[in-house]
C-alpha positions in Angstrom: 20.4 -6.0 15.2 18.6 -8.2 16.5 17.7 -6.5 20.0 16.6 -3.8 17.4 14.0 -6.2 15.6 12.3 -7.1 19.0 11.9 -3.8 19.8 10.7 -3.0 16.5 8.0 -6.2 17.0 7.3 -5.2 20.9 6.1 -1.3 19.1 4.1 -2.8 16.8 2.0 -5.0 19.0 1.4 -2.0 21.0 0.3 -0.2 18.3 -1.8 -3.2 16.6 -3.8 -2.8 20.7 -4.1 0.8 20.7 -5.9 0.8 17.2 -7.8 -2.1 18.3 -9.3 0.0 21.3 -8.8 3.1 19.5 -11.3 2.4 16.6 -13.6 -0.2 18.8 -12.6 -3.2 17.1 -12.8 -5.2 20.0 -15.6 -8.2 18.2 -13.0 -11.9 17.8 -14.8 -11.9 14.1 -14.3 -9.0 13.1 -10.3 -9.2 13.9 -10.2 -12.1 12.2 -11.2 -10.9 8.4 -9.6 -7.3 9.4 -6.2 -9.1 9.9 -6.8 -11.0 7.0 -7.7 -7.9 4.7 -10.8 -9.2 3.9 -13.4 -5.8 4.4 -16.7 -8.3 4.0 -17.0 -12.3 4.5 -19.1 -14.8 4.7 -19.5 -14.9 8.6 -22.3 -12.8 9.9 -20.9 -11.9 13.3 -18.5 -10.0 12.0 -20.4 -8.3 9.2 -22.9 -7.7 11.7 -20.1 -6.3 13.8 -18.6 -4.1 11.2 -21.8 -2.6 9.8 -22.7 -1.3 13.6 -19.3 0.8 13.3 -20.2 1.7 10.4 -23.8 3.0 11.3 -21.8 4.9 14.1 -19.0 6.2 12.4 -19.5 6.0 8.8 -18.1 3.8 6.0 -15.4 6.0 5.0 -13.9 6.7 7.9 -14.4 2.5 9.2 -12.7 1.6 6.3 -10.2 4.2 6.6 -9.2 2.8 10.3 -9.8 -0.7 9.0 -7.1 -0.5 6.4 -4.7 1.5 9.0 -5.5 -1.4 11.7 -4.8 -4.4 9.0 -1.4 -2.2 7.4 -0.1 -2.1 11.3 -1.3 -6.6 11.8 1.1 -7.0 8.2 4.2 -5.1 9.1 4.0 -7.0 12.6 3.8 -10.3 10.8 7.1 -8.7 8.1 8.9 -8.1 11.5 8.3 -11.9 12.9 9.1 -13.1 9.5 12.3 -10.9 10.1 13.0 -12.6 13.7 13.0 -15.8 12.1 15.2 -15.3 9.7 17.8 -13.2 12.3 17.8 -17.2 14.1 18.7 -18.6 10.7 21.3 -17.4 8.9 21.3 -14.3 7.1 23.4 -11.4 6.2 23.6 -7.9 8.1 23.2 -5.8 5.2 19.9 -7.8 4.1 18.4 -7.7 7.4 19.2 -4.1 7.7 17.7 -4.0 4.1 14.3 -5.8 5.7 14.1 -4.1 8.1 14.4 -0.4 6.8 11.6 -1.3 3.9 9.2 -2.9 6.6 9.8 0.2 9.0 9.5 2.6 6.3 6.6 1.2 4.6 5.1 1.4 8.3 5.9 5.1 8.6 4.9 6.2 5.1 1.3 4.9 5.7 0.6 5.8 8.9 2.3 10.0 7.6 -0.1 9.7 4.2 -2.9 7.1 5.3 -5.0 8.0 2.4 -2.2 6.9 -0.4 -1.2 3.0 -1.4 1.8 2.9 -0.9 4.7 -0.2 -1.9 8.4 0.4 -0.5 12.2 -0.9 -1.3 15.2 0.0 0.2 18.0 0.1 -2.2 21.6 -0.5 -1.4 22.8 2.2 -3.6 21.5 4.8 -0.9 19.2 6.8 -3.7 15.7 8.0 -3.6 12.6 7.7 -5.5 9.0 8.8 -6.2 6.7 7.3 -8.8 3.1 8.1 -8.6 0.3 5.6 -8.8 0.0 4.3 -12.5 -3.5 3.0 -12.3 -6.7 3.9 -10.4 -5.7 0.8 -7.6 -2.4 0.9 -8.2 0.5 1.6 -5.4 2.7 5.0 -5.1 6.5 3.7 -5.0 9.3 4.4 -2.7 12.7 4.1 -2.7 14.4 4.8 0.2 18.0 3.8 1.3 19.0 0.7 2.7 20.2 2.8 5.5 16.7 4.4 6.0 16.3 2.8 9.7 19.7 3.8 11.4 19.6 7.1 9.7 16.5 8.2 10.0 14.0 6.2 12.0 16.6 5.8 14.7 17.1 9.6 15.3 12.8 9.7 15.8 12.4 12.3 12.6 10.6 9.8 10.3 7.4 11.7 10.4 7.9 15.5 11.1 4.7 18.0 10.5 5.7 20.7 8.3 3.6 24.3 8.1 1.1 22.2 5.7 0.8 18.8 7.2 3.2 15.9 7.4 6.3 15.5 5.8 8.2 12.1 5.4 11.6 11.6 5.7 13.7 9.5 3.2 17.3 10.7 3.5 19.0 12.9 6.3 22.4 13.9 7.4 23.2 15.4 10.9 25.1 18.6 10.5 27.2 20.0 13.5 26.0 23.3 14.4 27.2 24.9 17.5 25.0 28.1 17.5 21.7 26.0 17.6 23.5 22.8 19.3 24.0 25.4 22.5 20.1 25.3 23.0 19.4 21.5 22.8 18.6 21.5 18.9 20.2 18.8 16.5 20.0 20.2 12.6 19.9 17.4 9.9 20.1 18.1 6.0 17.5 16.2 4.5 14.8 14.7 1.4 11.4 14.5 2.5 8.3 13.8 0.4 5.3 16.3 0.8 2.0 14.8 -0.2 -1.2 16.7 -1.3 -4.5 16.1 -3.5 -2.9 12.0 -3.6 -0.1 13.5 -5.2 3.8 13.8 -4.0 7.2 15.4 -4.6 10.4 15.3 -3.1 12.1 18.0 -2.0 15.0 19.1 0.1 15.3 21.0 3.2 16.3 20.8 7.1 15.1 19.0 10.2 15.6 21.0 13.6 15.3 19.0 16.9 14.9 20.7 19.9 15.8 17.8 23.1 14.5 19.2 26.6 13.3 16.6 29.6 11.2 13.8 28.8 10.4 15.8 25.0 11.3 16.5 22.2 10.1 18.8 19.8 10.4 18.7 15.7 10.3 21.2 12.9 10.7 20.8 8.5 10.9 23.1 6.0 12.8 24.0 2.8 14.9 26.6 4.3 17.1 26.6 7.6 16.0 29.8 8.8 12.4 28.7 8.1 12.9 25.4 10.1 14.3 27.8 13.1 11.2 29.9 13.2 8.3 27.4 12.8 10.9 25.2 15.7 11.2 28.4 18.5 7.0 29.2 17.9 6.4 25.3 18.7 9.0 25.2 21.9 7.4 28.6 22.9 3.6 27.1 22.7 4.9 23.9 24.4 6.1 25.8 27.2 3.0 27.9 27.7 0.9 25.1 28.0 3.3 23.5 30.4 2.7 27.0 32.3 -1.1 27.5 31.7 -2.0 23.9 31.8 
């Protein structure tokens, strides 16, 4: 568990640098009141700072990366708090409980970056949607206190459906030989599909096709579905390996 933590903290710094060079927030000021959640303050390097990336990007889309940037600094202070408390003592099925709502609540964001989003993993291994109850108020998740080992684990927390992303909250591999033959790992699962700020759970299947060095994902409601949208992906990835 707790090799899995510093993995989990050595991911998120990377991430927390790439969105750092990715969106230009490169100004010591400006990192400072990002990290802190703090969009304006009182020192006027790094207002100045943020109001030339927003003359050059636009506020919408600054704040936008802003938020994403300070989400990604507050999971990766949750996962230290979680190292510290793997060198005191502490229980395995709390820290898997931790660590599944820090991950998830990660993973939901960064699949629906537009939505607030609060998350709890529940030892009774249920699921659960309730929409936003106030103008500023969160969309809450439930997810399994299993979530991380049986879902984040397996790399299918975030698969793109036909319409955009779905996120997974509960799967289950099933053994199928006839797609098991070609590479391709089938799991019976509840995603949540978002749209308009909206979502609803729903059920359906999760193909994974495994080939060297990639691996390539497909969701939707019904197996067959899953199959077709999985072989037209494997096909395109192939002719750009080919073409490209």
């Amino acid at each position: 568990m707790r090799r899995n933590v510093v993995k989990q903290i050595e991911n998120m710094k990377k991430l927390t640098s790439d969105l750092r060079d990715a969106y230009g927030f490169k100004d010591p000021a400006l990192l400072k009141f990002l990290r802190a959640g703090h969009l304006w303050s009182s020192n006027k390097n790094s207002i100045d700072a943020y109001n030339k990336l927003v003359e050059k990007y636009g506020n919408s889309m600054v704040s936008l990366n802003a938020s994403h940037y300070h989400s990604a600094c507050e999971e990766l202070q949750s996962l230290r708090s979680v190292m510290r408390k793997i060198k005191a003592p502490i229980g395995a099925v709390a820290l898997a409980k931790t660590i599944s709502q820090n991950t998830a609540t990660l993973e939901v964001k960064r699949a629906f970056p537009s939505m607030r989003w609060s998350v709890s993993a529940e030892m009774n291994g249920g699921i659960s949607y309730t929409g936003r109850t106030s103008h500023y108020g969160d969309n809450v998740l439930v997810v399994p206190v299993t979530w991380m080992r049986s879902v984040y684990d397996h790399g299918i927390s975030i698969v793109k459906g036909p319409d955009g992303n779905r996120f997974i909250l509960k799967s289950k591999r099933k053994l199928m030989p006839r797609l098991e033959e070609d590479d391709i790992t089938a799991y019976r699962v509840s995603f949540l599909k978002a749209k308009n700020r909206s979502a609803e759970i729903q059920e359906g299947w999760v193909l994974k096709f495994t080939g060297h060095d990639t691996e390539i994902l497909s969701v939707h409601n019904e197996l067959s579905q899953a199959e077709s949208l999985l072989n037209r992906r494997v096909k395109k990835k192939v002719e750009d390996l080919l073409f490209n």
